[in-house]
C-alpha positions in Angstrom: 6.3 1.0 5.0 4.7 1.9 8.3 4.0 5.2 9.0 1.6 8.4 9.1 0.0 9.8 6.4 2.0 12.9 5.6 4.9 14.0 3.4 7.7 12.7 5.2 6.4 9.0 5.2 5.9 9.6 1.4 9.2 11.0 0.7 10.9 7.9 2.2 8.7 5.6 0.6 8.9 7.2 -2.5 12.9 7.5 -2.0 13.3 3.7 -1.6 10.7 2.6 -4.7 12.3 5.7 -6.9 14.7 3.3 -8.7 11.7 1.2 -10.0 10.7 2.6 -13.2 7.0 2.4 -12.2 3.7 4.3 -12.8 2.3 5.5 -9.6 -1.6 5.8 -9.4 -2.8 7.0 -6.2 -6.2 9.2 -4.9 -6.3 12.6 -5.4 -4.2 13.5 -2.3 -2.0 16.8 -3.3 1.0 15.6 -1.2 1.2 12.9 -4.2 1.7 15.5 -6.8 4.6 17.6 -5.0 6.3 14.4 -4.2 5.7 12.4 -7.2 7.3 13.8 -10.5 4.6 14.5 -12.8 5.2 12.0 -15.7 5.3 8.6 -13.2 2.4 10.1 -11.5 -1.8 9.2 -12.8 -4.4 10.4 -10.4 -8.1 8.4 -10.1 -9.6 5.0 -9.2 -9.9 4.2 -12.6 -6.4 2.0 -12.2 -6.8 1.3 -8.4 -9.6 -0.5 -7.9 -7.6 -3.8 -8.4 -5.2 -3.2 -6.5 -7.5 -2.7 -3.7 -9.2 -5.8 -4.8 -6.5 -7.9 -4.4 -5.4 -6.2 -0.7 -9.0 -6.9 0.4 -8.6 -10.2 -1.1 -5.1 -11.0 0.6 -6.4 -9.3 3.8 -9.5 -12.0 3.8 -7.2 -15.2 2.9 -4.9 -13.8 6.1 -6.8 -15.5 9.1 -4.3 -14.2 11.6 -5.4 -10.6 10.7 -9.4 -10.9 10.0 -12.5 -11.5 12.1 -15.6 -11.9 10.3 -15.2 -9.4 7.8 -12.3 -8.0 5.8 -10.3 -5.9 8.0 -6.8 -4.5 8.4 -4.7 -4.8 11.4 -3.1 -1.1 12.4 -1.0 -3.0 14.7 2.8 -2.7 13.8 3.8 -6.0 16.1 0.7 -8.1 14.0 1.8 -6.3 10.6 5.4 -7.8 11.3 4.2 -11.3 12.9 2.2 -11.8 9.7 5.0 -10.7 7.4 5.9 -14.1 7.2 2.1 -15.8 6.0 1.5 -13.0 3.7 5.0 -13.6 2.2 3.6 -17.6 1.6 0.7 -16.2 -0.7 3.0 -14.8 -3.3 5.2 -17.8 -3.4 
């Protein structure tokens, strides 16, 4: 999902994912809590910092989207033109 950081984008993210019976953990944000029901819902890095481990990690092994360092494109055009390589890394 592309889009801004507020409580639209969330709501239609979270409207999409809401049939998954998954654990959400996210940062401390309160948008999270009045969007999130309570008991799907764990607040803290304690249980985040792999996932952002691996997004750095799949970041770095995309060479359309880094430089020299790990970094993420904010372009929506290069987020869909790379849709297709980052797909190959799960496969």
């Amino acid at each position: 999902m592309v889009g801004r950081r507020n409580k639209k984008t969330l709501q239609s993210l979270y409207e999409k994912l809401s049939h998954l019976k998954a654990t959400y953990y996210t940062d401390g944000w309160k948008t999270f809590a009045k969007v999130i029901p309570f008991d799907r819902h764990v607040v803290g890095k304690k249980h985040t910092c792999r996932i952002e481990s691996n997004n750095a990690n799949t970041r770095y092994q995309l060479g359309q989207m880094i430089h020299r360092l790990k970094v993420v494109s904010k372009s929506i055009t290069m987020i869909h033109l790379n849709y297709e390589a980052l797909a190959l890394l799960f496969y």
